[in-house]
MOPAC internal coordinates of N, CA, C and O (Angstrom, degrees):
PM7 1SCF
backbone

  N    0.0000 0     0.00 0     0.00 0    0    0    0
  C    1.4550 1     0.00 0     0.00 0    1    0    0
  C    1.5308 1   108.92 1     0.00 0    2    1    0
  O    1.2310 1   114.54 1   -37.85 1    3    2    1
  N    1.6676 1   127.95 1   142.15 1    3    2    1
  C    1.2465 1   129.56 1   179.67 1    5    3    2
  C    1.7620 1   107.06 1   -82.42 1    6    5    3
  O    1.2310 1   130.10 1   -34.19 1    7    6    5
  N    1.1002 1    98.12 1   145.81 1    7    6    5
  C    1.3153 1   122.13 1  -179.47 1    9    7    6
  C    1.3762 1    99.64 1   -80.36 1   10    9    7
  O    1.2310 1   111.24 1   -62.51 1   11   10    9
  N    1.7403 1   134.10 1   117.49 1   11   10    9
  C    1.4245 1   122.26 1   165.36 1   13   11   10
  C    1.3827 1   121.01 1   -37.54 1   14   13   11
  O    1.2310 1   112.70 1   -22.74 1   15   14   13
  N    1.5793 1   131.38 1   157.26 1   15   14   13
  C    0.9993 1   157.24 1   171.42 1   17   15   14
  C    2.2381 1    94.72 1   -64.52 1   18   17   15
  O    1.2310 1   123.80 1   -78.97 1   19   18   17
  N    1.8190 1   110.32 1   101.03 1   19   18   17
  C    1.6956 1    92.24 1   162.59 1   21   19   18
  C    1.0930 1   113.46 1   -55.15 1   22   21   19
  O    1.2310 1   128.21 1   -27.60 1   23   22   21
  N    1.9700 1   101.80 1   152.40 1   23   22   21
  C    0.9234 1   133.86 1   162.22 1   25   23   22
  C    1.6987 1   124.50 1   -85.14 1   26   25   23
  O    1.2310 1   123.82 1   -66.14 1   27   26   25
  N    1.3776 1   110.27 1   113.86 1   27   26   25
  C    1.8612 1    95.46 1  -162.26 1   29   27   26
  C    1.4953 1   118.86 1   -62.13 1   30   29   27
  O    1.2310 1   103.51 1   -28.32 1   31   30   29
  N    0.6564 1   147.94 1   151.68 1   31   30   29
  C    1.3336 1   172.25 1    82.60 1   33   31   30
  C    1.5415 1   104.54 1    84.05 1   34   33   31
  O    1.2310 1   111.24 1   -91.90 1   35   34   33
  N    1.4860 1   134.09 1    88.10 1   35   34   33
  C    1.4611 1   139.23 1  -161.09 1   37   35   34
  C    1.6277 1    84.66 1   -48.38 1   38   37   35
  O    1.2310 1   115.42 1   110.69 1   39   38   37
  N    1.4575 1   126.30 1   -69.31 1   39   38   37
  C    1.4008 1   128.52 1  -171.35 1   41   39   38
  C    1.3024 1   121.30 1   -23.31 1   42   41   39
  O    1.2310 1   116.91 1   131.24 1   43   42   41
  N    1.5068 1   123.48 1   -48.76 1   43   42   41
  C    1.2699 1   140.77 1  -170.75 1   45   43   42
  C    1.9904 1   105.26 1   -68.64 1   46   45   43
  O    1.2310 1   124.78 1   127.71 1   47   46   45
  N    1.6600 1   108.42 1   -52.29 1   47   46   45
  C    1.2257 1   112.25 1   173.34 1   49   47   46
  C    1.4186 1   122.71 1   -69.48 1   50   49   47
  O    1.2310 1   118.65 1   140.77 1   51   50   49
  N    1.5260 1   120.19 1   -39.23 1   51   50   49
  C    1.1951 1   116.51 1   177.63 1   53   51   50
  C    1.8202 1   102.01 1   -76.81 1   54   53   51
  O    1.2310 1   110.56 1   178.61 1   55   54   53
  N    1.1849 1   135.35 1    -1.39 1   55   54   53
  C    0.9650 1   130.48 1   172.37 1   57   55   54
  C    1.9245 1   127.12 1   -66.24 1   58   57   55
  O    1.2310 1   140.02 1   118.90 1   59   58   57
  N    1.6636 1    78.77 1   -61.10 1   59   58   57
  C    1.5681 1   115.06 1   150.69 1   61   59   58
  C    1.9639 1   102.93 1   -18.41 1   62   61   59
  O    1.2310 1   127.02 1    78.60 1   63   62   61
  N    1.1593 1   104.11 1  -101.40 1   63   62   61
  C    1.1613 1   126.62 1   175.31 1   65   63   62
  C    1.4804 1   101.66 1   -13.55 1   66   65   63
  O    1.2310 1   126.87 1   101.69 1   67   66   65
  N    1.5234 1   104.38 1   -78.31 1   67   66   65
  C    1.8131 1   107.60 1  -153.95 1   69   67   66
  C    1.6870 1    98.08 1   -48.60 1   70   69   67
  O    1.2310 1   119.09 1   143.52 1   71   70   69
  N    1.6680 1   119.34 1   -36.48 1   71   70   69
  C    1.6224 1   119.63 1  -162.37 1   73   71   70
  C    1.3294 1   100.73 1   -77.96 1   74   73   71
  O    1.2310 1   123.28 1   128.36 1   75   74   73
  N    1.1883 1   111.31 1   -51.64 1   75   74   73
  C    1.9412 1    99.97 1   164.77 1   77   75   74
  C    1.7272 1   125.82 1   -33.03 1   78   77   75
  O    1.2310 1   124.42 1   128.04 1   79   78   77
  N    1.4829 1   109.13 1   -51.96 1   79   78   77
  C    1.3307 1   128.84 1   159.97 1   81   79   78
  C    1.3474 1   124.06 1   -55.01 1   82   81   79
  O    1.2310 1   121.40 1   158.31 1   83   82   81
  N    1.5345 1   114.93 1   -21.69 1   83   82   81
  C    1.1528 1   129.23 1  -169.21 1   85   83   82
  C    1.3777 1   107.59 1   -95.67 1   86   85   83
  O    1.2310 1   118.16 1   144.88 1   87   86   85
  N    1.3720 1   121.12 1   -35.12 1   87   86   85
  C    1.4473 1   133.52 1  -167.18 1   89   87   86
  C    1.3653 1   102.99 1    82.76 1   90   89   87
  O    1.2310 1   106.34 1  -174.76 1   91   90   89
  N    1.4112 1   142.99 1     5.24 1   91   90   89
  C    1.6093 1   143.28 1  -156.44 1   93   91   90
  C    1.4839 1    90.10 1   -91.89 1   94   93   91
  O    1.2310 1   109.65 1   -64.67 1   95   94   93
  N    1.1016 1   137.01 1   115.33 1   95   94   93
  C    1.6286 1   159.48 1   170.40 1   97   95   94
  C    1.5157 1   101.27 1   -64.59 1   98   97   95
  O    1.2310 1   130.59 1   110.60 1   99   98   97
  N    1.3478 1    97.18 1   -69.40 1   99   98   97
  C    1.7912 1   110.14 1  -168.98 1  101   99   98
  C    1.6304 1    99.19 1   -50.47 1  102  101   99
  O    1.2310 1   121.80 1   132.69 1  103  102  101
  N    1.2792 1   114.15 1   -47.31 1  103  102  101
  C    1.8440 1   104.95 1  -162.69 1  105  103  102
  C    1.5219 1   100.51 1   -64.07 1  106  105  103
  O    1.2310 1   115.37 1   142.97 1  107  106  105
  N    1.7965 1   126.40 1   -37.03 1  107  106  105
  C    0.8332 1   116.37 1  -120.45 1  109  107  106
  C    2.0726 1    80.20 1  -102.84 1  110  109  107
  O    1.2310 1   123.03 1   149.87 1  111  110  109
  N    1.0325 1   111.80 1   -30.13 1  111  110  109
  C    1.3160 1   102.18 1   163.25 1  113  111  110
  C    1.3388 1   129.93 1   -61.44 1  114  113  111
  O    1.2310 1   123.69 1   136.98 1  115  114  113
  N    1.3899 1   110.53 1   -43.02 1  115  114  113
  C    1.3498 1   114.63 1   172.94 1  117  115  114
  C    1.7476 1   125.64 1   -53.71 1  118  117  115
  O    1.2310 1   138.32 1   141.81 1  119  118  117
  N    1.6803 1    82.09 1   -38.19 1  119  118  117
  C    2.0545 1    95.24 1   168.32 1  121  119  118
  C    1.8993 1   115.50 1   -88.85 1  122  121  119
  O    1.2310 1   125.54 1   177.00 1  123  122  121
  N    1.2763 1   106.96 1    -3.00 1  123  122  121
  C    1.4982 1   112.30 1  -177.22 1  125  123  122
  C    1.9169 1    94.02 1   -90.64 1  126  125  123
  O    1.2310 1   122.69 1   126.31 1  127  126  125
  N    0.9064 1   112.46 1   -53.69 1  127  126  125
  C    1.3207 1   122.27 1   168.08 1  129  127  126
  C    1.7902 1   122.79 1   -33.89 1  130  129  127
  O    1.2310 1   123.99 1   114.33 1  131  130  129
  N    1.3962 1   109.94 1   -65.67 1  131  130  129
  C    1.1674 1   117.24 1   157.29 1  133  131  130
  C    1.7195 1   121.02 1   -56.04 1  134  133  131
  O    1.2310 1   123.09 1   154.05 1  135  134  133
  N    0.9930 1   111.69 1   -25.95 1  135  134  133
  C    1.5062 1   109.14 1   179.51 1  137  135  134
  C    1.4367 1   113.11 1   -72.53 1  138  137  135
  O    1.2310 1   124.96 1   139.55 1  139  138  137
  N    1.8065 1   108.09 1   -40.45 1  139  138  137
  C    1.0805 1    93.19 1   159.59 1  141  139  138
  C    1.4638 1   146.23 1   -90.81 1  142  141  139
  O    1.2310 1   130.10 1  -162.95 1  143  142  141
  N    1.5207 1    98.12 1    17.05 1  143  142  141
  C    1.7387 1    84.66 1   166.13 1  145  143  142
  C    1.3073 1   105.62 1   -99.19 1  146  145  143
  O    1.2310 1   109.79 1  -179.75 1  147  146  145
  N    1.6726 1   136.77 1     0.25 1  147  146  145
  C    1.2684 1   125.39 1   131.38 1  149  147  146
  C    1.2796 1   145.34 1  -154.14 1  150  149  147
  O    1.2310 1   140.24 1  -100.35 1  151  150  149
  N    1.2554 1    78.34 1    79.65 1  151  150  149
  C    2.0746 1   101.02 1   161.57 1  153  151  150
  C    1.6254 1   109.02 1   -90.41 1  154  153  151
  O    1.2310 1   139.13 1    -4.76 1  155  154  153
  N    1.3200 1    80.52 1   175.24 1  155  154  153
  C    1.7217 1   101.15 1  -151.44 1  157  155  154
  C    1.7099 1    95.04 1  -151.95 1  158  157  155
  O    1.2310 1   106.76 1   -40.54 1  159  158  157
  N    1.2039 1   142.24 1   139.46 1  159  158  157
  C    1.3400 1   139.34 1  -156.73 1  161  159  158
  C    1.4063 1   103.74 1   -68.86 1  162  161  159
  O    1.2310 1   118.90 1   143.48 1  163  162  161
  N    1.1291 1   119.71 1   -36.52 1  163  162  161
  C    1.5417 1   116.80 1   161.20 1  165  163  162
  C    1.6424 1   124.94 1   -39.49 1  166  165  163
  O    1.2310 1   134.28 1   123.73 1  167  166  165
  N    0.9516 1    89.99 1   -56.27 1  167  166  165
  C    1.6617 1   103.44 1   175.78 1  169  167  166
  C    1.3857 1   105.99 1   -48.89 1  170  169  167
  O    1.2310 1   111.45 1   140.71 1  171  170  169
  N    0.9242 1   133.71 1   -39.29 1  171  170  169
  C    1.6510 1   151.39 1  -152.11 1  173  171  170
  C    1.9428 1    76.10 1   -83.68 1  174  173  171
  O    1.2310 1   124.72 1    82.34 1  175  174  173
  N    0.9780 1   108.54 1   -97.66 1  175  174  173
  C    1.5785 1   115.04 1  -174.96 1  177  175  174
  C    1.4149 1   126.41 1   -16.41 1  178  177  175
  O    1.2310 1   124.53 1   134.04 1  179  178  177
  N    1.3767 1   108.92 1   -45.96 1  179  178  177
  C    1.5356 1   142.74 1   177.41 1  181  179  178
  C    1.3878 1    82.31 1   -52.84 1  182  181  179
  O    1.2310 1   123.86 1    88.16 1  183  182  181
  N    1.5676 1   110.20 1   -91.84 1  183  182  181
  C    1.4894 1   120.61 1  -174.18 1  185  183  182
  C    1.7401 1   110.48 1   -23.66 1  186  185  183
  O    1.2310 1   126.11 1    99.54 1  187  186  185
  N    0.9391 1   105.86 1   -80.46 1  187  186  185
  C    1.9040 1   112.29 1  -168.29 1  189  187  186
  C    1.7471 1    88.51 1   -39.03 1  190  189  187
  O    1.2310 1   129.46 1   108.70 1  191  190  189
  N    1.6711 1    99.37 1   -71.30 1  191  190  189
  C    1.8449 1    85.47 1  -162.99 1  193  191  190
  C    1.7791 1   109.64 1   -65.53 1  194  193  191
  O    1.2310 1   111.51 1  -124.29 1  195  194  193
  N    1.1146 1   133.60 1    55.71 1  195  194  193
  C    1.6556 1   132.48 1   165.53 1  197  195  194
  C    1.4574 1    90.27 1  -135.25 1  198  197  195
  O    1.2310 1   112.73 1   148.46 1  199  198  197
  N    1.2797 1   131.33 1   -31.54 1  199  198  197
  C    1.2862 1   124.40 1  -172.09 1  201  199  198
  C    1.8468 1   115.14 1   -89.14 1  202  201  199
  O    1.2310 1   118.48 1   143.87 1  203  202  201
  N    1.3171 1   120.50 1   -36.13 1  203  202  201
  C    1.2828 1   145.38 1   173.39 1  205  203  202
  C    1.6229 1   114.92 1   -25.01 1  206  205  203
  O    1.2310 1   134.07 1   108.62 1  207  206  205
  N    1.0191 1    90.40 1   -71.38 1  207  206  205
  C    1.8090 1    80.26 1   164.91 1  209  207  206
  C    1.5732 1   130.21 1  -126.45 1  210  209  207
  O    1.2310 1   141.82 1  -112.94 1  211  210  209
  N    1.6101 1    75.25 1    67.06 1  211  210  209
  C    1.7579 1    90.15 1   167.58 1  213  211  210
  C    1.8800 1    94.52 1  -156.33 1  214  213  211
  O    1.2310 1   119.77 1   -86.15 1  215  214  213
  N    1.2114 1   118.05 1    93.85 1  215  214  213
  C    1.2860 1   117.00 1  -170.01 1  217  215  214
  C    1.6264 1    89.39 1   -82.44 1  218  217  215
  O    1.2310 1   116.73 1   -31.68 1  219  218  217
  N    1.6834 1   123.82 1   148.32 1  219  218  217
  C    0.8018 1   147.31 1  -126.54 1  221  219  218
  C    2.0983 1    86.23 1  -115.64 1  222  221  219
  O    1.2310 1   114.60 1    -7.49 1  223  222  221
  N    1.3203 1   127.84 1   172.51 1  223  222  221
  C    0.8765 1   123.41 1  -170.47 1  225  223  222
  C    1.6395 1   131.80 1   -69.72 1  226  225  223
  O    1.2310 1   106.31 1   -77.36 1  227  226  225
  N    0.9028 1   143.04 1   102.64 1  227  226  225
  C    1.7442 1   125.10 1  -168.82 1  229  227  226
  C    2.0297 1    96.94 1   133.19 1  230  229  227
  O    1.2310 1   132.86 1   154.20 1  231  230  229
  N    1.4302 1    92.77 1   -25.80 1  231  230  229
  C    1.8056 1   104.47 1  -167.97 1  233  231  230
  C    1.5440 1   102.90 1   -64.93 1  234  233  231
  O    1.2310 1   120.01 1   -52.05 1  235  234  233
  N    1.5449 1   117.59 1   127.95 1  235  234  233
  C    0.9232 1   142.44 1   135.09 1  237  235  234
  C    1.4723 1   130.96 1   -11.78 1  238  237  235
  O    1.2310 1   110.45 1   -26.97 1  239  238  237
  N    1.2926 1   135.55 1   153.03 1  239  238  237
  C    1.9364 1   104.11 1   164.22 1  241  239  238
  C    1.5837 1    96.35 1   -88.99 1  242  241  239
  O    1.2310 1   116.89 1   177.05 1  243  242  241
  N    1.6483 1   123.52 1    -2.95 1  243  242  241
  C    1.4534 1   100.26 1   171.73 1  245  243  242
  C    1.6668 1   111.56 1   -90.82 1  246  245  243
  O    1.2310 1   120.46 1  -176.21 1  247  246  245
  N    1.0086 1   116.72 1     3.79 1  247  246  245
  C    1.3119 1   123.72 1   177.91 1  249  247  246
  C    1.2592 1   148.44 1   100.26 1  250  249  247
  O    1.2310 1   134.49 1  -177.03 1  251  250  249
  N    2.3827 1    89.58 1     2.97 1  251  250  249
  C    1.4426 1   103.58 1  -159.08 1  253  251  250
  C    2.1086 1    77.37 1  -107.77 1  254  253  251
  O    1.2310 1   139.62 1   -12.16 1  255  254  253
  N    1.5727 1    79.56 1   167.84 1  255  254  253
  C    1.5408 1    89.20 1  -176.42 1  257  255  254
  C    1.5843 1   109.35 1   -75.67 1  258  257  255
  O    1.2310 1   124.05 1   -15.36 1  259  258  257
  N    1.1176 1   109.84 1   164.64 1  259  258  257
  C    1.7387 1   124.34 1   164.31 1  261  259  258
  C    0.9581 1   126.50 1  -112.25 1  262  261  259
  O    1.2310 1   120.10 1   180.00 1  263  262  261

């Protein structure tokens, strides 16, 4: 039987999130970086739906920046 594909590191994604929320650039590369040496397409999904309804600072309610 196959062993699922890990899921990276909740810390790393919920991290993601708060620096997006945060407006912090520097963290969020440094943690975008790590995500990708391991994400997994899940992760990708995870990501969008934690961010989804919480548009990030400057956001529009249509979603484009100002």
């Amino acid at each position: 039987m196959q062993q699922p594909a890990p899921i990276t590191d909740a810390s790393v994604l919920s991290g993601i999130v708060e620096a997006v929320r945060d407006g912090d650039e520097r963290v969020l590369r440094r943690l975008l970086a790590r995500l990708a040496e391991q994400a997994t397409v899940a992760d990708v999904y995870a990501l969008r739906d934690a961010l989804a309804p919480h548009p990030g600072p400057g956001v529009g309610r249509e979603g484009a920046r100002q």
